[in-house]
C-alpha positions as CSV (number, residue, x, y, z in Angstrom):
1,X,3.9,23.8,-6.9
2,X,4.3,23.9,-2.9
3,X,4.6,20.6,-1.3
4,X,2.1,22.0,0.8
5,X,-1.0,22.3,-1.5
6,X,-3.3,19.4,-2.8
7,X,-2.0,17.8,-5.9
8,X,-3.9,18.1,-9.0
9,X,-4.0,15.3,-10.6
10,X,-7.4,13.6,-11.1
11,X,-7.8,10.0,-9.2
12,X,-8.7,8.4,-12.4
13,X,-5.4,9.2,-14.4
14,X,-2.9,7.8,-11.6
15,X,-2.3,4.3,-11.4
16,X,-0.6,2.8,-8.5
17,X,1.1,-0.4,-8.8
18,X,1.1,-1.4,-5.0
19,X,2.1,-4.7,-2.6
20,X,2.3,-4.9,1.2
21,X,3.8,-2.2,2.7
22,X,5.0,-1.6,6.8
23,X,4.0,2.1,6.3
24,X,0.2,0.8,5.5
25,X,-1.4,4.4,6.8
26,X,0.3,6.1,3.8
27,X,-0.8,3.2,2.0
28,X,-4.4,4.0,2.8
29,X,-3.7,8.2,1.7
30,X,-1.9,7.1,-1.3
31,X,-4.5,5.0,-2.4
32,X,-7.3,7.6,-2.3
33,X,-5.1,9.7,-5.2
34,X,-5.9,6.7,-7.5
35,X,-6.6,3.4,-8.9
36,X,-4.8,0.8,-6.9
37,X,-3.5,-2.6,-9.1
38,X,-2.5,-4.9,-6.0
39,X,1.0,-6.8,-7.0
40,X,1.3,-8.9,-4.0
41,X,4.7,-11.0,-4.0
42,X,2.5,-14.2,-3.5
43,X,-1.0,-14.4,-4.4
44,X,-2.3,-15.6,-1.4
45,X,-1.2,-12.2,-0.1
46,X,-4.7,-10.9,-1.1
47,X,-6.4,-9.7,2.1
48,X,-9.0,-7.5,1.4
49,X,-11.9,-7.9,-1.3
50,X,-11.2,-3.9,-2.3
51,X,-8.3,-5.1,-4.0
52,X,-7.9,-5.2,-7.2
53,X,-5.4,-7.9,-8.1
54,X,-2.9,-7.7,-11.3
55,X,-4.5,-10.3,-13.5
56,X,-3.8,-11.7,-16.8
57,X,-7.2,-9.2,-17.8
58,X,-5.6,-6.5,-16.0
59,X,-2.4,-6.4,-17.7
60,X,-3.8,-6.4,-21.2
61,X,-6.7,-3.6,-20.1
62,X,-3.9,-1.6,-18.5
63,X,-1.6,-1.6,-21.9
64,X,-4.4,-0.7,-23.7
65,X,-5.1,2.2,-21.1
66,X,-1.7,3.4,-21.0
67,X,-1.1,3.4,-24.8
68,X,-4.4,5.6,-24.9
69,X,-2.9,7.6,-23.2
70,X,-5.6,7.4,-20.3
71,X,-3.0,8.1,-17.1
72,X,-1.1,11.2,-16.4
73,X,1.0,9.3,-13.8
74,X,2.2,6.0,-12.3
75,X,3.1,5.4,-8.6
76,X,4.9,2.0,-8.5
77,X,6.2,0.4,-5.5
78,X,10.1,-1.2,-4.6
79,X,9.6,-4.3,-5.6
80,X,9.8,-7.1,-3.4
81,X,11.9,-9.6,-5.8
82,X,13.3,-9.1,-9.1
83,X,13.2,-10.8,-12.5
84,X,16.9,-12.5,-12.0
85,X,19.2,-13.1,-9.2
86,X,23.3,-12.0,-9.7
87,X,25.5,-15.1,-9.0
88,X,22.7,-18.1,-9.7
89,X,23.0,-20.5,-11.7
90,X,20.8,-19.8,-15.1
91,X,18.8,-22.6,-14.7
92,X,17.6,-21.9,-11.7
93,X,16.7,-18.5,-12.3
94,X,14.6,-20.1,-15.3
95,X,13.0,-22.5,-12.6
96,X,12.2,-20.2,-10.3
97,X,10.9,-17.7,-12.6
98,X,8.8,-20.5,-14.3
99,X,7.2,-21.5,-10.8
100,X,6.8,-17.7,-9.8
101,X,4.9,-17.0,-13.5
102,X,2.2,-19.8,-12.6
103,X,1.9,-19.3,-8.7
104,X,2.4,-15.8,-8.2
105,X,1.5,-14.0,-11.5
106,X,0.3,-11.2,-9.8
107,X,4.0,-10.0,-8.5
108,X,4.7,-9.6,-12.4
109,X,2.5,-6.5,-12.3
110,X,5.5,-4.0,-12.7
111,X,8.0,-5.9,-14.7
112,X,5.3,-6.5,-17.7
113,X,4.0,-3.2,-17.8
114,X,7.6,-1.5,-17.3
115,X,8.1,-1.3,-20.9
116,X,4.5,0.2,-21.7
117,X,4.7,2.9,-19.3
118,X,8.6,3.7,-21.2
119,X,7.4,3.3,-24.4
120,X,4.5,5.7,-23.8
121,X,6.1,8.1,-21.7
122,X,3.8,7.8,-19.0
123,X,5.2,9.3,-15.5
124,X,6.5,7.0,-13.4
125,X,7.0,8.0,-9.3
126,X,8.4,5.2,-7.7
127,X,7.5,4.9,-3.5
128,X,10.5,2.7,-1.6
129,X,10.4,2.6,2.6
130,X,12.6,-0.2,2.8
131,X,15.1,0.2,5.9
132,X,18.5,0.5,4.2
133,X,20.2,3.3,2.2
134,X,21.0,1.2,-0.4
135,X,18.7,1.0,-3.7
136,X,18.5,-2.9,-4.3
137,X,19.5,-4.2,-7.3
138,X,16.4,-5.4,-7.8
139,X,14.7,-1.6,-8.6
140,X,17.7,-0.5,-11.0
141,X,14.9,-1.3,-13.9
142,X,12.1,1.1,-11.7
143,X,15.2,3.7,-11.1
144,X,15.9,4.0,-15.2
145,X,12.6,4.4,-16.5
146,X,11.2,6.6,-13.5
147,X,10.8,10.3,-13.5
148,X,11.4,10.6,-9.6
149,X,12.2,7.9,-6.8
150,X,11.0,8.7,-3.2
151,X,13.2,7.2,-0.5
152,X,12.5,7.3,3.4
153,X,16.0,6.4,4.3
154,X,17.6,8.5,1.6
155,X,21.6,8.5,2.1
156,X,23.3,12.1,2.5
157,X,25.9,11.0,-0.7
158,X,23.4,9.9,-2.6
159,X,25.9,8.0,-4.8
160,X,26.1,5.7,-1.7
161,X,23.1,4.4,-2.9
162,X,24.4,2.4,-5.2
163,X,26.9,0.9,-3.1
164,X,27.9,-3.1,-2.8
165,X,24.9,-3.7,-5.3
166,X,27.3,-4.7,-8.4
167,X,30.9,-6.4,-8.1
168,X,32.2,-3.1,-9.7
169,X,30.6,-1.0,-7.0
170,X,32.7,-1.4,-3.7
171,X,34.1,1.9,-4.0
172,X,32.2,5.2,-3.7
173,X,34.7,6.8,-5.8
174,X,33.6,3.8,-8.9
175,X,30.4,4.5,-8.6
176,X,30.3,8.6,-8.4
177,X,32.7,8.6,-12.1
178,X,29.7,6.3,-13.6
179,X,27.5,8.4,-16.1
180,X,25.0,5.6,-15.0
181,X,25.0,6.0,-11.5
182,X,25.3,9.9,-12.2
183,X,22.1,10.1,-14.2
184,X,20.1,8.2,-11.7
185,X,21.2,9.8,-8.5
186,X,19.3,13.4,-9.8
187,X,16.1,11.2,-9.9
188,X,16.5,10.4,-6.2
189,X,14.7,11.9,-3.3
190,X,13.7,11.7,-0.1
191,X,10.4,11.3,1.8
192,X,9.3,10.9,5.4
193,X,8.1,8.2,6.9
194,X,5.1,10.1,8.0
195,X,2.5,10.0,10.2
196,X,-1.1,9.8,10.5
197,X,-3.9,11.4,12.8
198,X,-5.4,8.4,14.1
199,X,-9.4,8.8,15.1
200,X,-8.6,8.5,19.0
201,X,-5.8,10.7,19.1
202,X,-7.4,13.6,20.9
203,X,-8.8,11.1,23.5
204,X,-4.7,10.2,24.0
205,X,-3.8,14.0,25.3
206,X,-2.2,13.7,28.6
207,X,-4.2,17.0,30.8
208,X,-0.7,17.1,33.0
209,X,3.0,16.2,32.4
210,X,3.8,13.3,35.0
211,X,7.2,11.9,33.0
212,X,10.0,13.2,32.3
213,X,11.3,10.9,29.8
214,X,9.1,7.6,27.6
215,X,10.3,5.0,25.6
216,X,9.2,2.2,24.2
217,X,10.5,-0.4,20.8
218,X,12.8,-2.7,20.5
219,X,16.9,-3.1,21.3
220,X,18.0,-6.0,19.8
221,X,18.7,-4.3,16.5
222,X,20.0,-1.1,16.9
223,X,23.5,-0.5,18.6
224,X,22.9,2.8,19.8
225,X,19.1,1.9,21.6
226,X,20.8,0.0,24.5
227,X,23.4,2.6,25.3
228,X,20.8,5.4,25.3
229,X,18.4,2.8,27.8
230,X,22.1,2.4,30.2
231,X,22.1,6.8,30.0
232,X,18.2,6.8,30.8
233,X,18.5,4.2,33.8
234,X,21.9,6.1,35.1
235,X,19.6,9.8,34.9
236,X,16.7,7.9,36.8
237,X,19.0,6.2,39.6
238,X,21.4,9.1,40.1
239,X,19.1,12.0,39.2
240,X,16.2,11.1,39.9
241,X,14.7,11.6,36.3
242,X,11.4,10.0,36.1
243,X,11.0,7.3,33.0
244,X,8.8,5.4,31.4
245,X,10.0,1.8,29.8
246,X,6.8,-0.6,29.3
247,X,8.3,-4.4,30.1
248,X,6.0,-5.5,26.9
249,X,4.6,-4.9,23.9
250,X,1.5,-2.1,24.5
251,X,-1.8,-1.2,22.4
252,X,-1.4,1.9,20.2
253,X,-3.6,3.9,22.0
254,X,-1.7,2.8,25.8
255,X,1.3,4.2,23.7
256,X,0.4,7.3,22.6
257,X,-1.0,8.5,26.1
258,X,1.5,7.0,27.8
259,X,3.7,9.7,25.5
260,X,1.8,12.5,26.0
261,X,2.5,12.5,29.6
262,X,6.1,12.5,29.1
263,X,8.2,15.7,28.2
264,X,10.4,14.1,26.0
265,X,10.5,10.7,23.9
266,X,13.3,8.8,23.6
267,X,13.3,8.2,19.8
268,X,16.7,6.7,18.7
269,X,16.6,5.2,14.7
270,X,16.1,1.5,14.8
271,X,17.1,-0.5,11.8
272,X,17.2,2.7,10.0
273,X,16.7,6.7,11.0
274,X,13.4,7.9,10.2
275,X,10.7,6.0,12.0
276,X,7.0,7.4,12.9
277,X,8.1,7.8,16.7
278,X,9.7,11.2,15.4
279,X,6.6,12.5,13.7
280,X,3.8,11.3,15.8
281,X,5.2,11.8,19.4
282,X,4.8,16.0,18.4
283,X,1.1,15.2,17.7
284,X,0.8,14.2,21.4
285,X,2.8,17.2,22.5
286,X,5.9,15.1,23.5
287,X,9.6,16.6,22.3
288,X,11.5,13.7,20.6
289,X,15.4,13.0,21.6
290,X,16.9,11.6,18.5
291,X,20.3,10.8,17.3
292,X,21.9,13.1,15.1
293,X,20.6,12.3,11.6
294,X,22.5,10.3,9.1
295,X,20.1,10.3,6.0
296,X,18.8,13.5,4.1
297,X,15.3,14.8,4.8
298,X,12.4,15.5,3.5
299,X,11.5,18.9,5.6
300,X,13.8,18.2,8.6
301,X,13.2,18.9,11.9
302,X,14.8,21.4,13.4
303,X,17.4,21.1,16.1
304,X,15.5,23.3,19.6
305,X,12.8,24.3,17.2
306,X,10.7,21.3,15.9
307,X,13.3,18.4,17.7
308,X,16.1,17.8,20.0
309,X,19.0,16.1,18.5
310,X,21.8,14.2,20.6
311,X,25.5,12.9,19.7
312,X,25.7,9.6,20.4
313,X,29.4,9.7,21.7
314,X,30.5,10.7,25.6
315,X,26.8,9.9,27.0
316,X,25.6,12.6,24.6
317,X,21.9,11.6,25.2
318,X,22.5,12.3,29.1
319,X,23.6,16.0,28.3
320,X,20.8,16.9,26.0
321,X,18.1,15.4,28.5
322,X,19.8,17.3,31.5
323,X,19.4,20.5,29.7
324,X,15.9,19.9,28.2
325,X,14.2,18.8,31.5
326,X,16.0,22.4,32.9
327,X,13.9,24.4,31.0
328,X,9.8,23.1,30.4
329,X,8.9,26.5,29.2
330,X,11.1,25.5,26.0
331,X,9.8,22.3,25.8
332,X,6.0,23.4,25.5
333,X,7.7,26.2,22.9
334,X,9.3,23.5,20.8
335,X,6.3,21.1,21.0
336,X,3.6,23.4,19.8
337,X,6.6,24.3,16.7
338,X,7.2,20.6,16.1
339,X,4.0,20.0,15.9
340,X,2.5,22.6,13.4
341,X,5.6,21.5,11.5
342,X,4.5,18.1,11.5
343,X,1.3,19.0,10.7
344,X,2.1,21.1,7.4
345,X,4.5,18.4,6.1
346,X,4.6,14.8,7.6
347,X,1.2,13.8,7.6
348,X,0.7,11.0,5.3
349,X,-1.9,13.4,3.4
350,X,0.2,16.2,2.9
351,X,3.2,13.7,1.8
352,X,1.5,11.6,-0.6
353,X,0.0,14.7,-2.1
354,X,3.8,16.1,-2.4
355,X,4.5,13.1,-4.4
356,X,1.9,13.4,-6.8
357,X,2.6,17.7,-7.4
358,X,5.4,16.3,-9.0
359,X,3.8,15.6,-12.5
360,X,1.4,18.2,-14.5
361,X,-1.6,17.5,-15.4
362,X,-2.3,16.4,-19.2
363,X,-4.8,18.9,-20.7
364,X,-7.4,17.4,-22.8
């Protein structure tokens, strides 16, 4: 099945074994493809009264559901803490558990019905946006018993997934001659971060380009962001390139037309490479500048067809931007491409519906 077309898979036979999540737009799409069980690390987490929290109840009606065969998939969540902690002392693993069981039953939800969903064969898609390339410890149980896990920040050598999680596992070359690690790392694959079509999006289209270049996100953690803000500051003061860099913090709606009056966006990975910056800067017909990937892609962008790409050595950034601001005719060309692109693939409808093609419906 295309990644492109609807998945078929009825809302009633997915379950989705969810807790709080950054990307909460995809959330929001995801949900919509079935019945949510909220698995919250701490109870108190429960915001909304839509939600449906994992209950005592709920775990017995849902082993009864899934030996009946009732769900054609599962979409479980990374989890946010796992059953037992490498290098603690036993006891206080048992504590802690103990405390966890009677405070937060709730984020129990996919380590009790783990061995359900294996015993029955049920379909399990695990969903994982964590920043980081690595695949925690923590979801080596979800990786073993799932049919596919989706990663946003999926490494290129996917075996370096697995790396510095286990004392035997400092070496890539250990961990690619593990039948283990081997088995797992088909299972693997990656998913953007996506974007969304917010509701005031149209009323955030810029009539007339007045920028040249916009930026705006934190420094502190990224090494690469400062050095690209130094290249941006030397363009404006020496060439006379016209930026954009809010002092603060701005509403979403500020952002996204302060974007679209910008030719390009400045859109350097943060803690990680993907980020919605990428995606949602092409909705407001703004090119993104972005480092030269380091993760592998779901759909890529291409480089001077969707996206420009930069090398961050020898004031790369300062090259590309030079070149890009030479030519607006290419610009608008890459723009309208990036943003069809985006459009047919990274918005969070078309990418939670690509998760879900996956698995075949059961015929009754």
């Amino acid at each position: 099945m295309s990644d492109t077309t609807l998945n078929n898979l009825s809302p009633e036979r997915v379950l989705i074994l969810y807790r709080p999540c950054s990307n909460q737009r995809f959330v929001k799409e995801l949900l919509k493809r079935g019945t949510g069980i909220f698995c919250p690390p701490k109870d108190r987490d429960k915001v909304a009264t839509h939600q449906k929290m994992f209950t005592w109840k709920e775990w017995l009606r849902l082993r009864r559901e899934l030996a009946e065969g009732r769900y054609d998939a599962v979409v479980c969540f990374g989890l946010a803490e796992g059953l037992w902690r490498p290098g603690r002392f036993w006891l206080s693993n048992v504590l802690k558990l103990i405390k966890r069981f009677f405070t937060s039953f709730a984020s129990f939800g996919p380590h009790l019905l783990l061995p359900t969903i294996t015993k029955y064969r049920v379909p399990l898609i695990v969903y994982e946006w964590e920043d980081s390339q690595a695949i925690a410890r923590k979801n080596w149980p979800l990786l073993e018993a799932c049919t596919l896990y989706y990663k946003t920040q999926c490494p290129v050598n996917l075996f370096k997934a697995f790396l510095w999680q286990d004392k035997r596992n400092e070496c890539v070359f250990n961990v690619s001659r593990s039948p283990r690690y081997q088995k797992w790392a088909q299972k693997i694959r990656p998913l953007s971060y996506g974007v969304t079509e917010v509701d005031y999006l149209a009323d955030c289209i810029a009539p007339e380009k007045t920028v040249d270049v916009f930026f705006a996100g934190g420094v502190s953690y990224s090494w690469i962001r400062p050095d690209g803000l130094r290249q941006l500051r030397e363009l404006a003061q020496e060439e006379g390139v016209i930026i954009d860099i809010p002092d603060k913090a701005i509403p979403h709606r500020e952002y996204l037309q302060r974007m679209s009056r910008a030719w390009l966006v400045f859109s350097p990975e943060g803690a990680e490479w993907d980020c919605t910056r990428h995606h949602e800067s092409l909705l407001v017909g703004t090119v993104p500048v972005i480092n030269q990937p380091n993760i592998r892609r779901y759909k890529p962008y291409l480089d001077g067809e969707h996206a420009l790409y930069y090398n961050v050595e020898e004031d790369g950034l300062k090259k590309v931007i030079r070149a890009a601001l030479a030519d607006k005719e290419r610009l608008r060309a890459i723009g309208r491409c990036g943003a069809e692109h985006t459009r047919r693939y990274h918005l969070h409808t078309r990418l939670a519906d690509a998760m879900l093609s996956a698995v075949q419906p059961t015929v009754l």
